[in-house]
C-alpha positions in Angstrom: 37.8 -76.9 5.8 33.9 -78.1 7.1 32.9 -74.8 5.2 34.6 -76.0 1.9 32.8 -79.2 2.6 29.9 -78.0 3.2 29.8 -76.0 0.1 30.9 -78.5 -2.3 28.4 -80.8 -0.7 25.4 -77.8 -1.5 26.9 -77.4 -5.1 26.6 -81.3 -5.6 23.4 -81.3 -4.3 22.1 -78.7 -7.0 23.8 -80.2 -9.8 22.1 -83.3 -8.7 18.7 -81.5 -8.3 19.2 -80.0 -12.4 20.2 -83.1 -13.8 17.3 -85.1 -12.1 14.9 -81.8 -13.5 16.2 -82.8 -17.6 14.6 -86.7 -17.4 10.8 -86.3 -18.2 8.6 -88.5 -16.1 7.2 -91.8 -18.0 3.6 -91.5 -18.6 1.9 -94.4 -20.3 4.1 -97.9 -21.0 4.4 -96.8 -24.9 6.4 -93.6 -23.9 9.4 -93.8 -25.0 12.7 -92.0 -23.7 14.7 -90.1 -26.7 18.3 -89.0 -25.6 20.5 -87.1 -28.2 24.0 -86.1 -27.5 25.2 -83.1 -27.9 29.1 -82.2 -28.6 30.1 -78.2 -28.2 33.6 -77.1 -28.5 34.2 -73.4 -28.1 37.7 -73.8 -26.9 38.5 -69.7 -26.3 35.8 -69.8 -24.0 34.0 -67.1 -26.4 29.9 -66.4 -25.0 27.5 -67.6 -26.8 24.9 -65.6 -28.8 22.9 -67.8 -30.7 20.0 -70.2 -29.3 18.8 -72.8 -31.6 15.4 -74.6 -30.9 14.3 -77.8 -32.6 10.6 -78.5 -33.2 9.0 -81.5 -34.4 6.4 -82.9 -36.5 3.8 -84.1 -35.1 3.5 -80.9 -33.1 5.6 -81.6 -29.9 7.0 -79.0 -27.7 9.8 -77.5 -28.9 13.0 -78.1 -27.5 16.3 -75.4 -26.8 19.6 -77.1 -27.7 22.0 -76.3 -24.9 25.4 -74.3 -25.3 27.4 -76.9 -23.8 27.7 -80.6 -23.6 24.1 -81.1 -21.9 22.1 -84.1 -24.1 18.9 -83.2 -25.0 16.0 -85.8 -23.4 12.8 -86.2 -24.4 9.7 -88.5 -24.3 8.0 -89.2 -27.7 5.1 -90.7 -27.7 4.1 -92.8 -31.1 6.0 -93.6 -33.8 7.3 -91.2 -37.1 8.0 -88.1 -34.9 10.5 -86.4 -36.5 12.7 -82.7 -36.3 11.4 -80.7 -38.9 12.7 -77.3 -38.0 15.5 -76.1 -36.4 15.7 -72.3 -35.7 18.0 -69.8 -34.4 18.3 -66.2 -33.0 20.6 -64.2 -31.3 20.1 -63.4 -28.1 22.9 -61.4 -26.4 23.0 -59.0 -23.6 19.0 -59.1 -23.5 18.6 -57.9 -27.1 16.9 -60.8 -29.5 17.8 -60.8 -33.1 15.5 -62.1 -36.1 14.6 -65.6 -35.9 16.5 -68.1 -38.9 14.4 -70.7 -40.1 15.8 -74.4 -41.2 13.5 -76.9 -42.4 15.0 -80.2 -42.3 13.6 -84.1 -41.9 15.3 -86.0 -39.5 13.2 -89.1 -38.3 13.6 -89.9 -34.6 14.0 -93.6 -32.8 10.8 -95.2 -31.1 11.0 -97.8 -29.1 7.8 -98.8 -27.0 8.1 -98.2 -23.5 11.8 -97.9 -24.2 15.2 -95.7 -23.9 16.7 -95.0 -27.1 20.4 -92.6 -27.9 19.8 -91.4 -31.6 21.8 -92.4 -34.2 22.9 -88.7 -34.5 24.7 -85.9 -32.2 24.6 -82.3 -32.6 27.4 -80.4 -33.0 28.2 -77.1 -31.9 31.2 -75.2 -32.6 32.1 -71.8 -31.7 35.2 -69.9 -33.0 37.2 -66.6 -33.3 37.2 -64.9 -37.1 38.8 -62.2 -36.2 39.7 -59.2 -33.0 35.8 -58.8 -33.1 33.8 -61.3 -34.6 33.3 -64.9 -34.1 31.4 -68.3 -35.9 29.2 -71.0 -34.8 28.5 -73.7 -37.0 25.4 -76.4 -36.0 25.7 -79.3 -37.5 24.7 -83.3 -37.2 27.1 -86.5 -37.3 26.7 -89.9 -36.5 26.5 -91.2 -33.2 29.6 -93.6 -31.9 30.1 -96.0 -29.5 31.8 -93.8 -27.2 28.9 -91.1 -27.8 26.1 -93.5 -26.4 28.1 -95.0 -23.5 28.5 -91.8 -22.7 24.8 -90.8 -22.8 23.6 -93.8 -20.9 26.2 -93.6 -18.2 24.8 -90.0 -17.5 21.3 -91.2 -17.6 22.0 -94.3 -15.2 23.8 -92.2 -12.2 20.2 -89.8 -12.7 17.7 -91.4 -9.6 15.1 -89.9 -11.8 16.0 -92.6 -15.2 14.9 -95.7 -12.6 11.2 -95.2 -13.8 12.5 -96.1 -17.3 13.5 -99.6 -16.4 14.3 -100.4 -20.2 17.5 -99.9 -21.4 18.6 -99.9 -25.2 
C-alpha cells in the first residue's frame, strides 16, 4: 500500500511539474495570456499520425497542437496577431511525411496585461475508414460556456497562472 502511495504521489507530482511547464512566464504588463481549447475525440483509441502546427502573423513562434485534450497557451504580445497557417505532416513510427500547407486568417484576443480563452476551439477527430485505414478531420467551432470554465479552471489550479493576476 505505502508503495502505491508513494507512486501515485511521484505521478502527481510530474503531472504537476508538465502542466506548470505549458503557462509561459509574464514578461512586460502588456503581455497578454492567450488560452485556446482544444477538443479531440478518437474514441477507438486509434495512434495518431498527423501533427499540425499553427504559425502566426506577426512572426511568432509556432505552436504544435496537441493530440489530446491539452489547451494550447500562449503569450501575445500587441494587438492584430493572428493564425495565418496551419500545417500538417505525418509523422509515424519516426518516418515524416510531406508537410500540408493551410493559409487561413483567424484574428486572436488581446487584452493588455490580461488572460483571454478564444472565441474558438479546435477540434480534432480521429476515426476508423476501414480494417486499415483511418481519418482525422481539424477543424474550428465556437467556444461555449462550458469550454471556457473549463479552460480557466485548469489554468487556476496551475501555481504557475498566479503571475497573471487578471482574469477574463
Amino acid at each position: 500500500m505505502k508503495n502505491i502511495l508513494t507512486w501515485s504521489t511521484a505521478i502527481l507530482g510530474i503531472l504537476l511539474v508538465s502542466a506548470c511547464a505549458t503557462i509561459p512566464q509574464k514578461t512586460s504588463p502588456d503581455d497578454c495570456l492567450v488560452v485556446i481549447k482544444v477538443r479531440s475525440s478518437n474514441p477507438e483509441h486509434l495512434k495518431w499520425a498527423r501533427q499540425y502546427r499553427l504559425e502566426f502573423t506577426p512572426a511568432y513562434p509556432g505552436l504544435n497542437v496537441p493530440n489530446n485534450e491539452r489547451d494550447v497557451v500562449f503569450v501575445v504580445k500587441e494587438p492584430s496577431v493572428l493564425i495565418s497557417k496551419i500545417t500538417s505532416r505525418i509523422t509515424e513510427g519516426g518516418a515524416v511525411g510531406p508537410m500540408t500547407e493551410h493559409n487561413v486568417k483567424v484574428d486572436l484576443p488581446y487584452a493588455p496585461g490580461g488572460v483571454v480563452v478564444a472565441d474558438f476551439v479546435i477540434v480534432r477527430r480521429l476515426e476508423s475508414a476501414g480494417a486499415y485505414s483511418f481519418r482525422e478531420f481539424f477543424d474550428f467551432a465556437p467556444t461555449t460556456d462550458d469550454d471556457r470554465a473549463q479552460a480557466l479552471a485548469v489554468l487556476k489550479a496551475n501555481p504557475a497562472f498566479a503571475a497573471w493576476s487578471a482574469e477574463p
